[in-house]
C-alpha positions as CSV (number, residue, x, y, z in Angstrom):
1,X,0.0,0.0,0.0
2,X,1.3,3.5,-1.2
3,X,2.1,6.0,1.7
4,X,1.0,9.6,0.5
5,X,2.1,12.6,1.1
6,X,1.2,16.2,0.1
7,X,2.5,19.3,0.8
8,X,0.6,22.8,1.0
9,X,1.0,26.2,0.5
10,X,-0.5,29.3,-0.7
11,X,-0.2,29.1,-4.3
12,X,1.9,25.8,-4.6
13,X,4.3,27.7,-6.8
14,X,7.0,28.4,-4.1
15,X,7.3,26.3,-1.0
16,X,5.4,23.1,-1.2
17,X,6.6,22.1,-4.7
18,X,10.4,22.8,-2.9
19,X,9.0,20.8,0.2
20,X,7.9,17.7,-2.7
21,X,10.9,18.0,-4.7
22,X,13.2,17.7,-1.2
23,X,11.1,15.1,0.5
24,X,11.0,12.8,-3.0
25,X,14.7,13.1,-3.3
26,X,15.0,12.0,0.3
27,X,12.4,9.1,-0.2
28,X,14.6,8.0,-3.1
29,X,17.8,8.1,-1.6
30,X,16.3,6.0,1.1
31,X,15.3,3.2,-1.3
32,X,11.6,3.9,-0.4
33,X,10.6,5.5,-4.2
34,X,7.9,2.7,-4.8
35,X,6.4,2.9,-0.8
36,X,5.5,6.5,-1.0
37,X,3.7,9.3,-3.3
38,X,4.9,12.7,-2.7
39,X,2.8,15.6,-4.2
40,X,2.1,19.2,-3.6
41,X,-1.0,21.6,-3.7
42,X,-1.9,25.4,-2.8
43,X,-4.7,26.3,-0.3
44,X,-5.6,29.0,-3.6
45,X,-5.9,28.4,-6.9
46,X,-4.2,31.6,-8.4
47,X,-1.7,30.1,-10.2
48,X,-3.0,26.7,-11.6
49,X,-1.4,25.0,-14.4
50,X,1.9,27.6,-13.8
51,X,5.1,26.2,-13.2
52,X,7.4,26.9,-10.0
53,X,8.4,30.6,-9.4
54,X,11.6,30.9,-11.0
55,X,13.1,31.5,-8.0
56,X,12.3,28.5,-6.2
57,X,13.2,26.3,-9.4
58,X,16.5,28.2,-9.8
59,X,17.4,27.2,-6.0
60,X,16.4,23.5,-6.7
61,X,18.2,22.8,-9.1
62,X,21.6,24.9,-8.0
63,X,21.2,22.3,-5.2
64,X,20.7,18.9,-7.1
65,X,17.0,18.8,-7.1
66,X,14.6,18.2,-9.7
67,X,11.8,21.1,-10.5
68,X,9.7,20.0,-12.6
69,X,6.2,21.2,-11.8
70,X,2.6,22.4,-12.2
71,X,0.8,24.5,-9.8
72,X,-2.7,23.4,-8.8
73,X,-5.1,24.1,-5.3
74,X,-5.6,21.4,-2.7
75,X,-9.0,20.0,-3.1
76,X,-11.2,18.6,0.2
77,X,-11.9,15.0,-1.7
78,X,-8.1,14.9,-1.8
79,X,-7.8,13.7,2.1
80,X,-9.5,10.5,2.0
81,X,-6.7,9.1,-0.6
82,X,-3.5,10.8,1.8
83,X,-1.9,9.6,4.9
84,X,-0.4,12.8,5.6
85,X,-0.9,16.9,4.4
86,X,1.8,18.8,5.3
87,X,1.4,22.7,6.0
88,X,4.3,25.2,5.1
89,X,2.5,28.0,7.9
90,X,-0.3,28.0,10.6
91,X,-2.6,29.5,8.2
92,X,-2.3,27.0,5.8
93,X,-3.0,24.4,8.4
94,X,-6.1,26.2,9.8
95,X,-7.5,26.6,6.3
96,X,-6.9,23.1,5.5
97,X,-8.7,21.6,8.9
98,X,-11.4,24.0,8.1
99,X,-11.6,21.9,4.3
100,X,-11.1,18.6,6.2
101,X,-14.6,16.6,5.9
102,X,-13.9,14.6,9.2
103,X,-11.8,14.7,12.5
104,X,-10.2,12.2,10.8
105,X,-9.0,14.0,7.6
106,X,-8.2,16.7,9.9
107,X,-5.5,14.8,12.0
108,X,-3.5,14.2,9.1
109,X,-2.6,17.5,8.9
110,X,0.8,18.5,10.1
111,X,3.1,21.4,10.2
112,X,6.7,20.7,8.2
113,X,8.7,22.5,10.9
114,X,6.9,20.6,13.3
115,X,9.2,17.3,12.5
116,X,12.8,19.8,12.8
117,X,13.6,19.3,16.3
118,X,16.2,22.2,16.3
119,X,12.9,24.2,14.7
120,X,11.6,25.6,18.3
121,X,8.7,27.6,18.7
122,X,8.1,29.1,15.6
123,X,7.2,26.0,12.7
124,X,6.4,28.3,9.9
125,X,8.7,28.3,6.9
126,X,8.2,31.8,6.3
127,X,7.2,33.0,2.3
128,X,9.8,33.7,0.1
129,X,7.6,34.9,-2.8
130,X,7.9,38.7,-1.9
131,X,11.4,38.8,-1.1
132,X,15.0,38.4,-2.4
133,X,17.1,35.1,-3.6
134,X,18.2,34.6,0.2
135,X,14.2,33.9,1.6
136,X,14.2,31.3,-1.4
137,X,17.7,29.6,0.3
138,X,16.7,30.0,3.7
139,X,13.7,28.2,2.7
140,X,15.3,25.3,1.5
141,X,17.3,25.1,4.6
142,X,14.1,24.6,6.9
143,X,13.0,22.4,4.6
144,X,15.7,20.4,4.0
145,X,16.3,20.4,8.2
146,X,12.6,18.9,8.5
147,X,13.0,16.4,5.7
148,X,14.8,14.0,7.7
149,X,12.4,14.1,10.6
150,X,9.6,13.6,7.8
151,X,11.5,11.0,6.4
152,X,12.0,9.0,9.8
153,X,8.4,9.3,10.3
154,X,7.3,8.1,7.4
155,X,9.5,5.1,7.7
156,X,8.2,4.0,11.2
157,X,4.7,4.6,9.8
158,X,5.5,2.7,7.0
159,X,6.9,-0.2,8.7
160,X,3.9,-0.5,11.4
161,X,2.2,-0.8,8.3
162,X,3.7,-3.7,7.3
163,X,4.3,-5.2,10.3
């Protein structure tokens, strides 16, 4: 059975499709490629059917990633098919639990910062979109940083699966 994944955030043009090209890099290198689906979404539909923001596509790929991508909004009929929706911000969570159809759907929401133990109290990745190259980079540093938490989780949930 295929573990799924999906990251959200606003317009799923800057840091969830980073977030889904990191975390399926890291789900490759760890041999699990055919266990789990990574995918990506924005809580708004502005910018369906665009690519990444140049920016965030430049940054992937100066740092080995792929970037390949096509904006599109999260949809509520979406949850019942994912084990897990990841939130880039606080507001992207509480509009996501607000589309959730059960408290069920809802629980699978989660922040990404939330799995970056050296995160603290503050678990939003912050939006580049308005700012300079370096937002874009620090950006991929918080994601990269709660990747490997991610990653670990999805593992153990993976092997109680098959347990």
């Amino acid at each position: 059975m295929t573990y799924r994944v999906c990251f959200v955030c606003t317009g799923n043009i800057c840091r969830s499709p980073m977030a889904e090209h990191v975390f399926r890099a890291r789900v490759s290198e760890a041999g699990l490629a055919g266990a789990v689906e990574v995918d990506s979404a924005g809580t708004g539909g502005w910018h369906e059917g665009h690519g990444a923001d140049p920016r965030t596509v430049s940054v992937l790929d100066a740092h080995g990633y792929g970037s390949q991508h096509t904006a599109r909004r999260f949809l509520a009929s979406w949850f019942p098919a994912l084990d897990l929706v990841i939130a880039l911000d606080e507001g992207h969570a509480r509009e996501l639990r607000a589309l959730a159809p059960t408290p069920g759907d809802a629980a699978k929401i989660r922040l990404l910062r939330s799995y970056d133990p050296a995160a603290g109290a503050d678990l939003d990745v912050p939006d580049p979109y308005y700012g300079g190259p370096e937002g874009f980079e620090q950006c991929l540093e918080m994601v990269e940083a709660a990747s490997e938490g991610l990653l670990a989780a999805v593992s153990d949930e993976i092997e109680e699966r098959t347990a």
